[in-house]
Each structure stands twice: as C-alpha cells, then as structure tokens.
N, C-alpha and C positions, 0 to 999 in steps of 0.2 A: 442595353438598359439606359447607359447614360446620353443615345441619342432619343430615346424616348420620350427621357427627361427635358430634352435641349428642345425640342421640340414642341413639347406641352407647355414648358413655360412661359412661352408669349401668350399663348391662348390663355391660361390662367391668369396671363397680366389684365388682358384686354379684360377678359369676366370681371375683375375685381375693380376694375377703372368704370367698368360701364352700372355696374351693380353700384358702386359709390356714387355716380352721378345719377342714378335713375330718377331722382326725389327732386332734382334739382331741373331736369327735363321734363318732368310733368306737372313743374308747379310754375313752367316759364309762364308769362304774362302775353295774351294772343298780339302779334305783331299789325292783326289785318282791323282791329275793333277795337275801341275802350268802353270800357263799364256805365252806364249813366251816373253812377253817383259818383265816377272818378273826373266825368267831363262837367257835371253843372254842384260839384264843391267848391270853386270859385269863377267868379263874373271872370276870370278871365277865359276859365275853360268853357261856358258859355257862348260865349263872346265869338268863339271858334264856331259851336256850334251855330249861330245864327248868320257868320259867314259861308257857312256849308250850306245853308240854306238860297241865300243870296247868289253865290256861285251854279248853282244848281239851274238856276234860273235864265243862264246864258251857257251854258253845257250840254252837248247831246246826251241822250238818255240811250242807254246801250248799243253806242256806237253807230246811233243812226243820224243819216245828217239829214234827214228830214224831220228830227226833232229835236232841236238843239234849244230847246229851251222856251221862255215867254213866246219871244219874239215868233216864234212859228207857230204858236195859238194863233198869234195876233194875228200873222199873213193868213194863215188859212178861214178866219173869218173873214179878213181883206177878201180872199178867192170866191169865199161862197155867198157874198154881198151882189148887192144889184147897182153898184156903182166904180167896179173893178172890172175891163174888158181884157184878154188875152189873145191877141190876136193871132200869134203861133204857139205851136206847142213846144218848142224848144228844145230841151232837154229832159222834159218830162214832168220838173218836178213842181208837184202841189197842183197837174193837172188833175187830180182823183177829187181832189177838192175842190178847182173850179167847176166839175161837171156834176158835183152834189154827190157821187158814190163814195167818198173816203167814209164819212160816218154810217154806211150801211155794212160791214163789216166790222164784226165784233170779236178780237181776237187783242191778245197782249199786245201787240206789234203795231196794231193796225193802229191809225189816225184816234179812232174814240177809246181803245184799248189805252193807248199812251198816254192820249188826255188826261183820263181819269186816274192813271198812274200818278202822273204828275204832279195833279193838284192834290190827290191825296195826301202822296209823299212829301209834300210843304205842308196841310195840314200837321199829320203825325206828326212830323219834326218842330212844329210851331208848338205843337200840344206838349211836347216835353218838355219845353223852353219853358212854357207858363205854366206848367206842374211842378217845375222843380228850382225855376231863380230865386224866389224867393228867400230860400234857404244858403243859398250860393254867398259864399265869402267872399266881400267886397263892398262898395259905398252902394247906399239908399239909390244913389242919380242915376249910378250905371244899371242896376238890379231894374229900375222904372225905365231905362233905355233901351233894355233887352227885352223886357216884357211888354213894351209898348212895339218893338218891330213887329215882335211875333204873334199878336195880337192884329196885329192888321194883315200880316202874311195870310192869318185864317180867312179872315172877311175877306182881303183880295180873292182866293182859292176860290171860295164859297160863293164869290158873284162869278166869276167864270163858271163854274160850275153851273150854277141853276141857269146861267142864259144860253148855256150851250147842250145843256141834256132835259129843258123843260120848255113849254113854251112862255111866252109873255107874261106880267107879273098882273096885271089887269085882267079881271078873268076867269084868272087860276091860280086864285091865291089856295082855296085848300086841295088841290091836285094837287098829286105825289111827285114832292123834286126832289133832292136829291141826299144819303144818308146823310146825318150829322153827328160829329165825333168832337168833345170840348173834351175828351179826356186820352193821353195814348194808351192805343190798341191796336191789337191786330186782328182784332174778331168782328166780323162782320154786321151790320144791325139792318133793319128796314128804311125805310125813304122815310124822311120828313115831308110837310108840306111846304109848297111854295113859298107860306106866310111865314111859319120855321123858318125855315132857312135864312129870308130876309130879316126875321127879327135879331138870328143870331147874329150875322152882318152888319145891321145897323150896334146891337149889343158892344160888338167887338169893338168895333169904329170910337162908339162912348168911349170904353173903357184904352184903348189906345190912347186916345185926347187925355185921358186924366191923369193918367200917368208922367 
C-alpha cells in the first residue's frame, strides 16, 4: 500500500501543478501576432506597423527569390518592355517574363498570382493604418506622418495594379480594372473601373499632400 502511495504522489503533484496553471496557459497572449487595437493605440505602435509595410517591399514573399519585393515588379516589366534585349538565357531567371508567358498562368505562386498578392497585401495593411491612426496616442505631426505614408502606399499599389492587370487609361476609362478596397478586409468585392480606380489614386495622392 505504501508503494502505492509512493508512487501516485508525483502524479497527484503533476495533476494539481498543471490544473493550477491551466487558466494561466490559455489565457497566454499569442507569441506569433498582436491585436490591432493593441498595435495602432499609440503612433509608436503604428509607427511599427508602417515599417512592416516598408520592409515588405524589399523582402521575398514566401521564400521565393524571384519575388523579393518592388524591385522585381519593376525588373519584370523592365523584361516584358520593347526596350530590354537578353541575349542569353542564363540562369533562367525572369526568362518566363521576358518571353510574355509569366502572366499567363494564374495560380498563388506564379508571376500574376504574387503580384496581386503583393499589392493587395500593402493595400490592407495601408487600410488599417488609415482606419485606425487617428485614434492612436501620440502628437498631431506624427499621426499626419503615418497617415500620409499609407495614403500614398494605396495610390502607389493602385497604379501598379491598373497598369499591369488592365490596358491603357485612354480608351478605357470605364472598362473593368481592378477591385478597390479604402476600408480593411478580407472579403472579396467586383472590379472598379478604370476611371475608379484612377480617381481613387489621384484621391489618395490629395489627401497624402495635405496632411
């Protein structure tokens, strides 16, 4: 009996040690994310976030290094121009794009999948900056600093976007370009038109400058 006892009483310890702590493990605070109202209740937490945006912009996007950010929008319309020649093919990369088939495949991965990733994912992230600075604890200047970056992070997004998933703005102004989002979400909506789109742009741009 009394190795029974000798025996049961660690386990008993453990049950009463892990029973005391259970409230205290499921009330941790998640390691991998922060709350929005916990990141833009002061310009400084802000401040973070519109450097995560900033950063993002010279970063590959899921560990691919032929997406490392602006700069490979840039090159691959450099590739797909009638003033870029490539005389070898190299090592392969961004020949999909010099020879016009990258944007004919439409998958997460591919060239027009990650595009549009991209630019959305600086939209959103712009969208919550100007949803929620305002309110953010801290001076007038920096609050009109941080909503003036992300204000134009939209418009920049928005003109990549319509010149590379529409044609020309001469034309086709009320052909269908590309959704527009001024508020964060993650639900999906229809195309704006061409002219949309551009007025949002020009919109943003104002209201950047006045801040």
């Amino acid at each position: 009996m009394k190795n029974i006892v000798k025996k049961l009483a660690p386990l008993a310890l453990a049950v009463l040690v892990l029973t005391g702590c259970e409230k205290e493990y499921l009330e941790t605070t998640p390691k991998s994310q922060v709350p929005n109202d916990l990141v833009f209740s002061s310009t400084e937490g802000a401040t973070v976030a519109l450097n995560g945006i900033y950063r993002s912009m010279w970063t590959s996007m899921d560990g691919s290094h032929g997406h490392f950010g602006q700069k490979s929008y840039d090159l691959t319309m450099d590739m797909m121009g009638n003033d870029v020649i490539t005389p070898v093919r190299g090592y392969g990369w961004f020949v999909a794009e010099y020879n016009h088939s990258a944007y004919g495949t439409a998958t997460q991965t591919s060239r027009s999948g990650a595009t549009w990733r991209y630019y959305y994912r600086t939209i959103n992230n712009a969208n919550l900056i100007i949803a929620n600075v305002d309110e953010a604890v801290g001076t007038q200047e920096r609050r009109d600093y941080l909503k003036g970056n992300a204000l134009f992070l939209r418009a920049h997004s928005y003109f990549y976007l319509i010149n590379l998933f529409q044609h020309t703005y001469k034309g086709n102004e009320n052909a269908p370009g590309v959704p527009l989002y001024t508020e964060p979400t993650t639900e999906g909506k229809g195309r704006g038109t061409v002219q949309e789109v551009y007025n949002q742009i020009v919109a943003d741009l104002d209201a950047a400058e006045a801040c």
